[in-house]
N, C-alpha and C positions, 0 to 999 in steps of 0.2 A: 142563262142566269142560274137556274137550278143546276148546272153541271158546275161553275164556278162556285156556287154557293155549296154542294159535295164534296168538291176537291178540299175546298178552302176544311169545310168539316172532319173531310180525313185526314186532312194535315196534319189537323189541330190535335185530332185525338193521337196521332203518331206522334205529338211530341209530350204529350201527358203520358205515353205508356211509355217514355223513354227511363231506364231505369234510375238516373241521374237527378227525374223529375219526381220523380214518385215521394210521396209523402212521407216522412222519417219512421222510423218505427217509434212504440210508447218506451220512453223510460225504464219501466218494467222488465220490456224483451232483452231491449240493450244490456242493460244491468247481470238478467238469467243468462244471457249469452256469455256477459264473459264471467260468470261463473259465482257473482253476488247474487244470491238468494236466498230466504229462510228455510223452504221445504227438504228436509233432509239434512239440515247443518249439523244436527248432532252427530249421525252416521258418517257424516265428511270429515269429522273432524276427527272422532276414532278410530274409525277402522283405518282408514291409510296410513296413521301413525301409527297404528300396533302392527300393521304389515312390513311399513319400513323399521321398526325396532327387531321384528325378527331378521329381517334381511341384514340389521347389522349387530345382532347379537354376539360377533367375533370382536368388534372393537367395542361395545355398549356395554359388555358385561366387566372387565378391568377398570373403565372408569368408573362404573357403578362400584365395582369394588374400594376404588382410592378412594372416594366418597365415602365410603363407609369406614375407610381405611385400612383395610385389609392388606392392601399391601404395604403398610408401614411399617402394620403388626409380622408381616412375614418374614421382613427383614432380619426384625432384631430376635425373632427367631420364638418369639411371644404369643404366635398366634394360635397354639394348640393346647394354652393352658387356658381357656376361658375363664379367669380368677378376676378377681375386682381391679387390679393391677392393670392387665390390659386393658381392660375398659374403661379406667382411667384415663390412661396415655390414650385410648383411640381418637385418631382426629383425620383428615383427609390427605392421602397420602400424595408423593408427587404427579405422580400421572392426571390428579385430578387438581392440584396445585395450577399446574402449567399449564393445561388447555380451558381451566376454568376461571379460577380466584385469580392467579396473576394476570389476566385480562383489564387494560384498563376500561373502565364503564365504557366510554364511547365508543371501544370497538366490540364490547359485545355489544351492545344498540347498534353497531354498526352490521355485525357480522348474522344475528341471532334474530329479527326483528327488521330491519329497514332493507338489507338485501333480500330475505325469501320475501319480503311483501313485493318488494319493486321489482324484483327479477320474476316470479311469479306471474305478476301482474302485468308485464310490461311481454312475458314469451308465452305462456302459459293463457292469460286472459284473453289478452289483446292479437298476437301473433297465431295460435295454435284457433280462436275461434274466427278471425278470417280467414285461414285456409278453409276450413270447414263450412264457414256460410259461400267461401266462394268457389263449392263444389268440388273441393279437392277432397279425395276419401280419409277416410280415418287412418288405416294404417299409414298410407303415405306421409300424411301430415303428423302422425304419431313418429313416423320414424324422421323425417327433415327439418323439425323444426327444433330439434336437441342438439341438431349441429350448429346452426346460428347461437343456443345458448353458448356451445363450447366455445365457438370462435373468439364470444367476446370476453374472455378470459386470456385469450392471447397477450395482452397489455401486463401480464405478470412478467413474462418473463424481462422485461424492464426494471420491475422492482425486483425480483432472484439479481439479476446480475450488478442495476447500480445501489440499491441501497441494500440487498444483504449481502453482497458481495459475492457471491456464487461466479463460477466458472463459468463462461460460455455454452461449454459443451454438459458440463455439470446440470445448467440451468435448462437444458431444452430436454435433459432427461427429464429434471422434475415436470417439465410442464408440460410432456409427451404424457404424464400419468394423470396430471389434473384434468388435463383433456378428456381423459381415457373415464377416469371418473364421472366427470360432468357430462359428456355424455349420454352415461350409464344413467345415471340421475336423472337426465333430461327425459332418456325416457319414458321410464316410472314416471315421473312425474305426468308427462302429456299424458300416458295411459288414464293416471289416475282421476285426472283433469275433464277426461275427453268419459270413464266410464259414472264417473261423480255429477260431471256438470255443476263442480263447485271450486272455488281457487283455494279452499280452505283445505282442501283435500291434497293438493302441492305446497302450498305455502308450511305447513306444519311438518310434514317431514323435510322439507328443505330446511327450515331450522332446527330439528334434530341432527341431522349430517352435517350442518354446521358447529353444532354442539359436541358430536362425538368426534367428527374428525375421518379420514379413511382409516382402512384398517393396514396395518402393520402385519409385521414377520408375528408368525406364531412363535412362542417358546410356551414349553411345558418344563419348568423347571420345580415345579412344586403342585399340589392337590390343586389349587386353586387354578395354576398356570396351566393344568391338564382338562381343568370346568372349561376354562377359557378355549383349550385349543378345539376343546369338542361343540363349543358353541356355537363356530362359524358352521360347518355341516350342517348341524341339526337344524341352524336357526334357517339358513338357507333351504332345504329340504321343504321346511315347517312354512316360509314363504310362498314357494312353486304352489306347494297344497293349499294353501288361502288364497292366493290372488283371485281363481274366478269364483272363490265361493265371496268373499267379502267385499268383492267390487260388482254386484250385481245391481245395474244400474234403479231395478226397483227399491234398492235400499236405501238409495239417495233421492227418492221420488225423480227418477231422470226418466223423462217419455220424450227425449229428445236426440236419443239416438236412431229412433228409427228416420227421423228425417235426415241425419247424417248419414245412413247408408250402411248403420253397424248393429 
């Protein structure tokens, strides 16, 4: 009777430590896991945005100028008399026209706002903090799981070729580079995500490079054009050099990488 009454005991506790049974985690964990938390949100919220502004200070600084208008004043050839005249006329030139103002509202809500929250939240939160509770290391999972972002960008090249009418062949160039891009992105981002332990820390530069856009051909055809061509270097340079000083996970109060293994 005691051996059957044993057994039956060991059973029972083999199927409570089974891990399927075991009692949910609080709220709380869940929530810190995938990267909603208070401690540290100010640091999340600056520093990897002023890391990703340097890293895209080749395309960020032109726009910044159309905005200001700088290049409209350059045009007409105005811009080196600083007189009340130009300051007059200054208004925001095309480069900041096209990728900003002629937006209509629901695609910036769309593009600027509802995509880095839900793409963030959905690879970043959700995707990048299971690998990592389910024992996969950081690098690894830093480096695989930017490829599933990429992939699911593939559904572009349907809109290149039937609604903007692009080539075939035209169209899988463009989307060999978005790829290539997003990627790039993906990484920084899980980096950012996995050294922050906050989604605020990816969600906000992914809507800055949605704002600025990738960067383009350099021209230096004027002072201004020459600021610009020297800003991708430096700004890049100026990146490499802050990444481990301003992702230092005690900046984000993150004491959650040591049980990741990082």
């Amino acid at each position: 009777m005691c051996a059957v009454h044993q057994k039956s005991k060991n059973k029972s506790v083999g199927l409570h430590a089974h891990p399927c049974l075991q009692p949910a985690p609080p709220l709380a964990a869940v929530a810190a896991a995938l990267g909603l938390r208070l401690p540290g949100l100010g640091a999340a919220c600056a520093l990897p945005l002023a890391l990703t502004a340097l890293l895209l200070a080749g395309p960020l600084l032109p726009l910044a100028l159309s905005w200001w208008g700088a290049d409209a004043v350059q045009q007409d050839g105005s811009g080196s008399g600083g007189g009340s005249a130009s300051t007059a006329c200054r208004r925001p030139g095309p480069l900041w026209r096209h990728r900003v103002s002629a937006l209509p509202a629901a695609v910036r809500v769309r593009n600027w706002l509802a995509a880095p929250l839900l793409e963030e939240f959905l690879f970043r939160g959700c995707l990048l903090s299971f690998l990592l509770s389910s024992g996969v290391r950081p690098a690894p999972a830093i480096a695989l799981s930017p490829l599933l972002f990429a992939a699911c960008h593939l559904h572009h090249w349907r809109e290149l070729v039937h609604f903007q009418g692009c080539a075939p062949r035209a169209a899988v160039s463009i989307l060999a580079f978005q790829l290539g891009y997003t990627t790039l992105f993906g990484w920084l981002a899980a980096f950012l995500f996995v050294r922050s332990r906050h989604l605020a820390a990816a969600v906000l530069p992914h809507a800055l490079c949605n704002v600025v856009g990738p960067p383009g051909p350099p021209r230096a055809r004027s002072a201004a054009g020459t600021l610009v061509v020297a800003a991708l270097p430096v700004g890049t340079a100026a990146f490499f050099a802050a990444l481990g000083p301003l992702t230092r996970p005690e900046l984000f109060d993150n004491d959650l990488l040591g049980a990741w293994g990082m």
